[in-house]
C-alpha positions as CSV (number, residue, x, y, z in Angstrom):
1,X,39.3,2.3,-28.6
2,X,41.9,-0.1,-30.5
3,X,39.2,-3.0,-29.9
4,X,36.2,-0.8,-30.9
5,X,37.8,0.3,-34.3
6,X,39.1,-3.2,-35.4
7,X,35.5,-4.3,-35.4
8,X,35.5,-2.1,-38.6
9,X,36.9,-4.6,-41.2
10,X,37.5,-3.7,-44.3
11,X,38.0,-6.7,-46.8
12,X,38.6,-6.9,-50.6
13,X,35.8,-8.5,-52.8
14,X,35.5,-9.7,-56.5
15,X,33.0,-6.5,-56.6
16,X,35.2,-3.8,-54.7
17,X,35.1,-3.1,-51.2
18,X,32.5,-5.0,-48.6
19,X,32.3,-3.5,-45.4
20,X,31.2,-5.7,-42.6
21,X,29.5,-3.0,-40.0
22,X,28.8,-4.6,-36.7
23,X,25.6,-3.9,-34.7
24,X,26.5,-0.7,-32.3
25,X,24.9,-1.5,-29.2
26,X,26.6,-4.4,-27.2
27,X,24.6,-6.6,-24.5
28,X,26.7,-8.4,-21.4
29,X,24.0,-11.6,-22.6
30,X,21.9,-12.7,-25.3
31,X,19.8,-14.4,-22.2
32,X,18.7,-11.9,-19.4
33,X,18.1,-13.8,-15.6
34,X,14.9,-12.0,-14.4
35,X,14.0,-12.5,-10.9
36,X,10.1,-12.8,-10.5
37,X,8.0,-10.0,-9.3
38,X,11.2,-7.9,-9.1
39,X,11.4,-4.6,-11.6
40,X,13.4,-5.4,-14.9
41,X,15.7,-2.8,-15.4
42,X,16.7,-3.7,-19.5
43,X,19.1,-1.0,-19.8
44,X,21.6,-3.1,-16.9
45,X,22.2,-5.3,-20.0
46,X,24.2,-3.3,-22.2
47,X,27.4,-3.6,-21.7
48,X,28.3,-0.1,-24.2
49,X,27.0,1.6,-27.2
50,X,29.4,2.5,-29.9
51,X,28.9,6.1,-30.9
52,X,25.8,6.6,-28.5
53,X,24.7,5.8,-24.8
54,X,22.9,3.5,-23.2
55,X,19.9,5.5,-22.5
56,X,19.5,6.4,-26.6
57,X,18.6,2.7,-26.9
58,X,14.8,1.9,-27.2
59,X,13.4,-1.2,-25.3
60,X,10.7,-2.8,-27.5
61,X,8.7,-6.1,-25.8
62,X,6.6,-6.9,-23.1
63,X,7.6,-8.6,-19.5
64,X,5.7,-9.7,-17.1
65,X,7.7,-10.2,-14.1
66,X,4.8,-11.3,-12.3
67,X,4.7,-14.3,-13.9
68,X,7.3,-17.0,-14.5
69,X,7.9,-17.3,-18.4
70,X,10.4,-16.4,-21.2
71,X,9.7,-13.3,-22.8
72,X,11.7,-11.7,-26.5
73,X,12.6,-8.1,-26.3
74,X,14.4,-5.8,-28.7
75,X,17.2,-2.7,-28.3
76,X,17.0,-1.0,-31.4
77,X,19.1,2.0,-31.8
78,X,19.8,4.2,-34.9
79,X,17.5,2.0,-37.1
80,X,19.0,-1.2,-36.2
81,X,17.4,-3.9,-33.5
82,X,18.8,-7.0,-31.7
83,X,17.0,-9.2,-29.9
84,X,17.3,-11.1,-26.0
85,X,15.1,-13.4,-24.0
86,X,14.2,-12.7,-20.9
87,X,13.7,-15.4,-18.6
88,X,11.4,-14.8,-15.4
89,X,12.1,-17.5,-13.1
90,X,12.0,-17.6,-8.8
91,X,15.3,-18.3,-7.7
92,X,15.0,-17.2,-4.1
93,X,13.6,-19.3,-1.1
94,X,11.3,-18.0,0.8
95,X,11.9,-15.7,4.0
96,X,10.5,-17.4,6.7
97,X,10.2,-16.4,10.2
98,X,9.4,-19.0,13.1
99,X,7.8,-18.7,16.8
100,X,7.3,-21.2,19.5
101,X,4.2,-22.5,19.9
102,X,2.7,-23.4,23.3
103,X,-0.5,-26.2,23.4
104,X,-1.6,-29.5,25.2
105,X,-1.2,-32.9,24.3
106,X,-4.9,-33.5,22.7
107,X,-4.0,-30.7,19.8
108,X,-2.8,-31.9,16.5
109,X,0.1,-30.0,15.4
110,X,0.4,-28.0,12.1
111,X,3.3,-26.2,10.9
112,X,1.0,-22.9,10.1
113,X,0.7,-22.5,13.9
114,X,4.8,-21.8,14.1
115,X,4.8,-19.4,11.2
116,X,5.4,-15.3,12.6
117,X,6.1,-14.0,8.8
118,X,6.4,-15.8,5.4
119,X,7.4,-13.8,2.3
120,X,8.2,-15.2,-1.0
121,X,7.6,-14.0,-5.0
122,X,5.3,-16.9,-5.4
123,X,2.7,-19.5,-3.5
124,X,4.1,-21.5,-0.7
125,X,3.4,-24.5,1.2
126,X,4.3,-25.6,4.9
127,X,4.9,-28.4,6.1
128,X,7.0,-30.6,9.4
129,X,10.2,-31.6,7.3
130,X,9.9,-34.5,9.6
131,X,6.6,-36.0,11.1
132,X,6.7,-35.7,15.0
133,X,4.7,-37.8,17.6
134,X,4.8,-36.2,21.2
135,X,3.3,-38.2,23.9
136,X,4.3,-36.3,27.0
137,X,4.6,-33.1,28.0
138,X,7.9,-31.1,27.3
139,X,9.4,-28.9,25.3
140,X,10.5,-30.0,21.9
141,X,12.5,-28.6,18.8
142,X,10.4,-29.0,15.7
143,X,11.5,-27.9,12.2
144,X,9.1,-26.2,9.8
145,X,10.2,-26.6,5.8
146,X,8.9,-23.7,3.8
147,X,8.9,-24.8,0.2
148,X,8.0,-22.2,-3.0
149,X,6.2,-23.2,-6.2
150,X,9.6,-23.3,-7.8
151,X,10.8,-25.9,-5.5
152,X,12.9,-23.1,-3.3
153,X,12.8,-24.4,0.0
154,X,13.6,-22.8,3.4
155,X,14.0,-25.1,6.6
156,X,13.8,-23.5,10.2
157,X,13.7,-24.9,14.0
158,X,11.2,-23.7,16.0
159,X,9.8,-24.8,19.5
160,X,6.4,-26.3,20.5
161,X,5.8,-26.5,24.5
162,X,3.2,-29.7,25.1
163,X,1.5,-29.1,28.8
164,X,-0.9,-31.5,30.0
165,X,-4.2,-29.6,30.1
166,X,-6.3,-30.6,33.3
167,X,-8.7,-27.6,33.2
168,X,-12.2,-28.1,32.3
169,X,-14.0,-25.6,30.2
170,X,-15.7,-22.7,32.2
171,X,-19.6,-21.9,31.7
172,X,-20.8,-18.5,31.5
173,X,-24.1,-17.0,31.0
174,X,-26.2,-19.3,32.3
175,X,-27.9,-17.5,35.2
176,X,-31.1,-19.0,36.9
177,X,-34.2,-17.4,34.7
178,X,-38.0,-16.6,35.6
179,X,-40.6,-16.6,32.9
180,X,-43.7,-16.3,32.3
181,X,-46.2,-19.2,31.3
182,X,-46.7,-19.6,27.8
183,X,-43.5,-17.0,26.6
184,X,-40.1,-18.9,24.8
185,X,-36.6,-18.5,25.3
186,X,-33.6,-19.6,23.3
187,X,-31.8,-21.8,26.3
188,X,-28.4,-21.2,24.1
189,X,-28.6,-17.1,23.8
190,X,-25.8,-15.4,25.9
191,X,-24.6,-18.9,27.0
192,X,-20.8,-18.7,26.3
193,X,-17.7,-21.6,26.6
194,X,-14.4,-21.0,27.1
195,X,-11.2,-22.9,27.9
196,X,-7.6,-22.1,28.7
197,X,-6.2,-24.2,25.5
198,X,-9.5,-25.1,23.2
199,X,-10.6,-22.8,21.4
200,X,-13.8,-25.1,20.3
201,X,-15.0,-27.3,23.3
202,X,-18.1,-29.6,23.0
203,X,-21.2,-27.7,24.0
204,X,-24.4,-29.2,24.4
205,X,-27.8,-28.2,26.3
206,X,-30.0,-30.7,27.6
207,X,-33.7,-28.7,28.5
208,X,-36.0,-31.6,26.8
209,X,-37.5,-31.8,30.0
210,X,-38.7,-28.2,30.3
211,X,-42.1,-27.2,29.3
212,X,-42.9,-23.3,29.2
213,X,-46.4,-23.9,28.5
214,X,-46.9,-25.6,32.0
215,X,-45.8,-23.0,35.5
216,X,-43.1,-25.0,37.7
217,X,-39.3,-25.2,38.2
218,X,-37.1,-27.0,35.7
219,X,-33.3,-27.5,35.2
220,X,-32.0,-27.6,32.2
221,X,-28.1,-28.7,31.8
222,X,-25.1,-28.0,29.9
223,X,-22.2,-29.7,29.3
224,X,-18.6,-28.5,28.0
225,X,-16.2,-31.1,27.0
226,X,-12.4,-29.6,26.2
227,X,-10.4,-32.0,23.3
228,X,-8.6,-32.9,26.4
229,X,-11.7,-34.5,27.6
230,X,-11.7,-32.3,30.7
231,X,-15.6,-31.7,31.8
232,X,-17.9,-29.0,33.0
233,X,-21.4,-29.4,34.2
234,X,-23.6,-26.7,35.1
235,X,-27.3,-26.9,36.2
236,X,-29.3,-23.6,35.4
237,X,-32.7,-23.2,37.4
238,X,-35.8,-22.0,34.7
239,X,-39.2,-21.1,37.0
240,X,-42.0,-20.7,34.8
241,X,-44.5,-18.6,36.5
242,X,-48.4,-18.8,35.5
243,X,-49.8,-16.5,33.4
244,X,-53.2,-14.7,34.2
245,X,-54.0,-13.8,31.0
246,X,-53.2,-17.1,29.2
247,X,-57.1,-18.4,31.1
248,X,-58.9,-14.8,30.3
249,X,-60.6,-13.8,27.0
250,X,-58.6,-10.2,26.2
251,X,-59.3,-7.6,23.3
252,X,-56.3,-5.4,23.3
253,X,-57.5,-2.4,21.5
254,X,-54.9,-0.1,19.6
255,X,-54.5,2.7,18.1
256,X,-51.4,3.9,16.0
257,X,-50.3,6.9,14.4
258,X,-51.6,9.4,17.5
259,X,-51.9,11.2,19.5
260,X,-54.5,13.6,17.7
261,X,-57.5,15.6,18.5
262,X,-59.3,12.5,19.1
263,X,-57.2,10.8,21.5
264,X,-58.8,12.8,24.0
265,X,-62.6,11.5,22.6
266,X,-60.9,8.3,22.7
267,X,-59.4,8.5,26.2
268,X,-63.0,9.7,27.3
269,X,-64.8,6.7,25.8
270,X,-62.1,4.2,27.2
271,X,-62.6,6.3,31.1
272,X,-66.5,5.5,30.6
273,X,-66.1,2.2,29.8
274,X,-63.5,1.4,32.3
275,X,-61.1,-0.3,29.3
276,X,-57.2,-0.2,29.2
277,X,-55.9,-0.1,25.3
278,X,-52.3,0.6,23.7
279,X,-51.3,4.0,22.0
280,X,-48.8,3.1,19.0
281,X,-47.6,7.0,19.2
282,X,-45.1,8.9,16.7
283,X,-43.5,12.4,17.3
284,X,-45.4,14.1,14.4
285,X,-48.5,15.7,16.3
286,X,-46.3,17.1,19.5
287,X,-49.3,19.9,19.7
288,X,-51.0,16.8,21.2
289,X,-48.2,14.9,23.4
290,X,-49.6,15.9,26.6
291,X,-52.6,13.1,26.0
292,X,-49.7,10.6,26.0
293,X,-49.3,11.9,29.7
294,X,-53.0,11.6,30.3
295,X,-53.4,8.0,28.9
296,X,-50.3,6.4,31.0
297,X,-51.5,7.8,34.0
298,X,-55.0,6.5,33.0
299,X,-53.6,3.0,32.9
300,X,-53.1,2.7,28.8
301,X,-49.8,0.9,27.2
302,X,-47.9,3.6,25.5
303,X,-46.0,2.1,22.2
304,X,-43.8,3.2,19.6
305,X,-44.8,3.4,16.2
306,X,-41.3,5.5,15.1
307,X,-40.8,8.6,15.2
308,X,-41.3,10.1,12.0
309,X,-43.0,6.9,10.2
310,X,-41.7,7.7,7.2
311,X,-41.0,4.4,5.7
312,X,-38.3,5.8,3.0
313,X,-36.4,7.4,6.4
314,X,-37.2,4.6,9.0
315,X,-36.6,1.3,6.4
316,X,-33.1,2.6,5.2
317,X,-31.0,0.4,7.0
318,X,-30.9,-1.1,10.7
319,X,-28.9,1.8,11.5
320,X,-31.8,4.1,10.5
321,X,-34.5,2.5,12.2
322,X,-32.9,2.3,15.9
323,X,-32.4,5.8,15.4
324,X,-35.6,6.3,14.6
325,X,-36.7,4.6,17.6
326,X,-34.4,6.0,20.2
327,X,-36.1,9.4,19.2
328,X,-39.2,7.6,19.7
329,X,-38.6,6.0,22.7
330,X,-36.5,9.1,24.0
331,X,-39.8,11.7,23.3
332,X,-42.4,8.7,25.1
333,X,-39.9,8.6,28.5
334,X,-39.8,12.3,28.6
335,X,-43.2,12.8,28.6
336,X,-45.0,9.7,30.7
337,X,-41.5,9.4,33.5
338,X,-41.4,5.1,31.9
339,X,-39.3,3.5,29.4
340,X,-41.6,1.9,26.8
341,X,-40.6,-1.6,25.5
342,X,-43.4,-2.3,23.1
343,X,-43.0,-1.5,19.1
344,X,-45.5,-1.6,16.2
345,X,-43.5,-1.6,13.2
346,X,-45.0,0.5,10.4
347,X,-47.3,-1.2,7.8
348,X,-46.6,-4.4,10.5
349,X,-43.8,-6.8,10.2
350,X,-45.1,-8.1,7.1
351,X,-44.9,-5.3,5.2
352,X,-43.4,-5.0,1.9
353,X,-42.7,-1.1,1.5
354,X,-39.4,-2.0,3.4
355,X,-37.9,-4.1,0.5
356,X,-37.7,-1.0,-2.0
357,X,-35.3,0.5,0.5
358,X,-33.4,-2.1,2.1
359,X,-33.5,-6.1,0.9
360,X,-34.3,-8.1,4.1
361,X,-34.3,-5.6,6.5
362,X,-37.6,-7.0,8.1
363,X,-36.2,-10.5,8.6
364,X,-33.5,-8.7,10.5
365,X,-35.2,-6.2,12.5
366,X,-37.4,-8.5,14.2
367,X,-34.5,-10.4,15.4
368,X,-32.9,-7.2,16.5
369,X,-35.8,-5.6,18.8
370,X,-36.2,-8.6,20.5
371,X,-32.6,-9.3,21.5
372,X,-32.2,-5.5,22.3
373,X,-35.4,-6.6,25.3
374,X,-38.5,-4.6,23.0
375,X,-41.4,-7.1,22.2
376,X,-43.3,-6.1,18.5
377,X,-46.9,-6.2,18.1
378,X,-48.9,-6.6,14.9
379,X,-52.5,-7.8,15.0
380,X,-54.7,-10.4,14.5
381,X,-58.0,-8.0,13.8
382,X,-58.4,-5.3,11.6
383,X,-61.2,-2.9,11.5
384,X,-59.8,-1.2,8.1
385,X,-60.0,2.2,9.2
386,X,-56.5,2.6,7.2
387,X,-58.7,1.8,4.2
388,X,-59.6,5.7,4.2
389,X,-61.3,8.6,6.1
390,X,-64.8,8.7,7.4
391,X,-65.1,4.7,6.6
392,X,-68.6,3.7,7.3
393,X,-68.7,3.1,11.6
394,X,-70.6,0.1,10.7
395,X,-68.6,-1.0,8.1
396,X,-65.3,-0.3,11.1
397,X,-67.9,-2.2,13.6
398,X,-68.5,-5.3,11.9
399,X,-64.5,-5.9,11.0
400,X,-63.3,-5.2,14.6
401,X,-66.2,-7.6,15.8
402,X,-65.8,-10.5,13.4
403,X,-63.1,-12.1,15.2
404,X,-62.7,-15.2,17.6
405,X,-59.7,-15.8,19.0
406,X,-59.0,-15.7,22.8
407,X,-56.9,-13.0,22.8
408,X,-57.6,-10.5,20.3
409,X,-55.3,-7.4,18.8
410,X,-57.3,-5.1,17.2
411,X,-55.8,-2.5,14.9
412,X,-57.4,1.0,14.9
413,X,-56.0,4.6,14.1
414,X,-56.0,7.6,16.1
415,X,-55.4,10.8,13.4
416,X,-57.6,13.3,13.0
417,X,-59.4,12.5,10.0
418,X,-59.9,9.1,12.0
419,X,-63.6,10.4,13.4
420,X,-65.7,7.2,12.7
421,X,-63.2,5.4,14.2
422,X,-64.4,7.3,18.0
423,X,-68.0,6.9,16.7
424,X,-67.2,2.8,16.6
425,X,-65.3,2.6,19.3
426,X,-68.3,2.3,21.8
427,X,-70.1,-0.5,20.3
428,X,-66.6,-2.9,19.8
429,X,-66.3,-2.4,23.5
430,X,-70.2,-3.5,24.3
431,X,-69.9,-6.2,21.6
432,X,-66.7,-7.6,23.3
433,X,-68.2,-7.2,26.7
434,X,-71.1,-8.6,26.4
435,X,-69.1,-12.0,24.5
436,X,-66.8,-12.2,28.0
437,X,-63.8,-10.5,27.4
438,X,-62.2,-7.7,29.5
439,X,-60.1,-4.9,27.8
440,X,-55.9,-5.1,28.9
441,X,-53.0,-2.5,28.1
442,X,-50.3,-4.3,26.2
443,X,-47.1,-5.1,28.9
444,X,-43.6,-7.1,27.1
445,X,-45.5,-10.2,28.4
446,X,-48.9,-9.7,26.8
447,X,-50.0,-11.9,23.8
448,X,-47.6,-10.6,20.8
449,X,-49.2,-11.8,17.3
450,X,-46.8,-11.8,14.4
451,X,-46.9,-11.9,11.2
452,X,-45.0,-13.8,8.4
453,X,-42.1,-11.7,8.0
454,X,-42.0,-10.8,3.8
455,X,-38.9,-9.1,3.7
């Protein structure tokens, strides 16, 4: 109390007393040591406060501890202020945490692949504090520096294990494969490489020789190659079988949207005229799903068009559409005892409608079906009977009879208001008939057209 009162000077001056009053809060440092991205505490800096307490002193200025800098602050208390600088600085080397490390002789080493935990206020780098060279196998101290942004650096052993790897890569994937003339494959899908110490062997395919266009049995090769330079080889056996229908002149008639009460006119036409044709079917006309029965047992291609074919519902997202389908797909196996495998995407794979719901979704779903074993169908004739109801049956005739191709897809609708449709139906067979061509169900191998893909 002695020292705090004889601050309190009282001196004489020419003009009377002068009273030299000293400021009342006292720090332990006009400089404060800040660690960075630690909490400053300002109040650990005063040392007392003469005829008050610590916590009646107000902290004015901003610190960032997050970043290194020096940043002014003020304590004022009872009207007067006094000002310190706080420096932010990173004092402390990093923590760092080392493992041993097991590889062969081909990898090159870097000090990352010893690091089990690294903590530190700011950036760090890694590196060997010494450049090693191993040659032959063994087991080896190595020692990783850990050096902050500041220039705090941490140095700590570790050990690295060199084996000589003598395993060649192992092939999977490539079983022996049957297709059918005139169908592709991607000789790389569900072909996968792996090794016991790289994580990224050499992979190549050689199938140059192999022509799917032409039936016989090819061999097309792969080859792994490890960093070790250890070698795998496997030969994988590709029959391509003829197809029939690549020779015959086909019109694959179809019909989406059904069934309705004219798939069973349409069924009766097809029995007359001894064709086969394709049912696109959704779930929205159940009253009617006994026909699907009747047209697989009859020898027509049951497909799925979606259940709902609501293109706000089914074009959502990828998710939305294979539900969609499995309700689909689970409604057509219930009712016909067979799995169907054959899609017609709604408004075709070219449509646009999708895009307002979900950017790219077509680019994707085509991709998808295909790798999930469904085959999608669009056409390459139209006979515009989606232009509107009760369209002229010669205008229907002459569209679905003004193509040339070989194998022909012709798009049709089976609804209810779809009457001239069954009225044109008859003379598209006879035109086809009489030009050579026979009438086929769709199968997964058939002729698939496809369209660009707009979305």
């Amino acid at each position: 109390m002695i020292a705090v009162l004889a601050l309190l000077i009282l001196a004489p001056a020419a003009a009377g007393l002068l009273v030299y009053q000293f400021h009342p809060v006292f720090l332990k440092s006009g400089v404060v040591a800040q660690e960075l991205k630690e909490t400053f505490q300002p109040e650990k800096n005063i040392r007392y406060v003469l005829g008050g307490s610590a916590s009646q002193v107000k902290v004015e200025g901003d610190v960032d501890t997050s970043r290194v800098g020096d940043y002014s602050i003020k304590y004022r208390f009872r009207g007067q202020s006094k000002e310190a600088e706080v420096q932010v600085r990173d004092t402390r080397a990093p923590e760092l945490t080392v493992r041993s490390y097991t590889t062969d002789l081909a990898e090159k080493l870097k000090p990352e692949f010893f690091v089990q935990e690294i903590k530190d206020a700011s950036e760090v780098s890694l590196k060997f504090e010494k450049e090693e060279s191993f040659s032959k196998a063994g087991t080896y101290d190595i020692n990783i520096l850990a050096e902050d942004a500041a220039g705090n650096t941490t140095v700590k052993t570790a050990q690295v294990t060199l084996i000589k790897d003598e395993t060649a890569p192992e092939i999977q994937g490539a079983d022996d494969v049957t297709i059918l003339q005139g169908k592709t494959m991607d000789f790389l899908s569900g072909i996968t490489v792996k090794d016991d110490m790289d994580p990224e062997p050499e992979f190549k395919a050689d199938y140059k020789q192999v022509d799917l266009n032409v039936p016989g049995t090819y061999t097309v090769v792969y080859t792994a190659k490890d960093r070790s330079g250890n070698e795998n080889k496997l030969e994988r056996k590709i029959v391509v079988k003829k197809n029939e229908e690549l020779d015959q002149k086909i019109v694959y008639l179809t019909f989406d949207d059904g069934p309705s009460a004219n798939t069973e006119k349409i069924l009766d036409i097809l029995k007359e005229y001894n064709a086969k044709a394709t049912f696109f079917v959704t779930g929205n006309n159940q009253k009617y799903d006994n026909l699907m029965k009747r047209a697989h047992d009859e020898g027509h291609a049951i497909g799925l068009h979606t259940y709902s074919h609501d293109y706000k519902e089914v074009y959502a997202s990828e998710k939305a559409y294979f539900k969609d389908l499995k309700k689909i797909s689970d409604l057509v196996e219930k009712i016909t005892g067979e799995k169907s495998y054959l899609i017609r995407f709604p408004g075709g794979s070219s449509n646009t409608v999708s895009a307002q719901y979900s950017k790219g979704l077509m680019s994707l779903l085509t991709k998808k079906v295909q790798e999930k074993g469904y085959q999608y169908f669009d056409w390459n004739c139209d006979s515009t009977d989606a232009s509107g109801n009760n369209v002229p049956v010669n205008v229907l005739v002459k569209n679905a009879t003004s193509c040339t191709s070989q194998h022909i897809n012709i798009l049709m609708h089976d609804t209810d208001a779809k009457d001239t449709t069954v009225k044109a139906l008859p003379k598209i067979i006879e035109y086809y008939r009489e030009k050579g061509y026979t009438f086929k169900a769709i199968t997964v191998d058939s002729y698939a057209p496809h369209h660009n893909v707009n979305n």
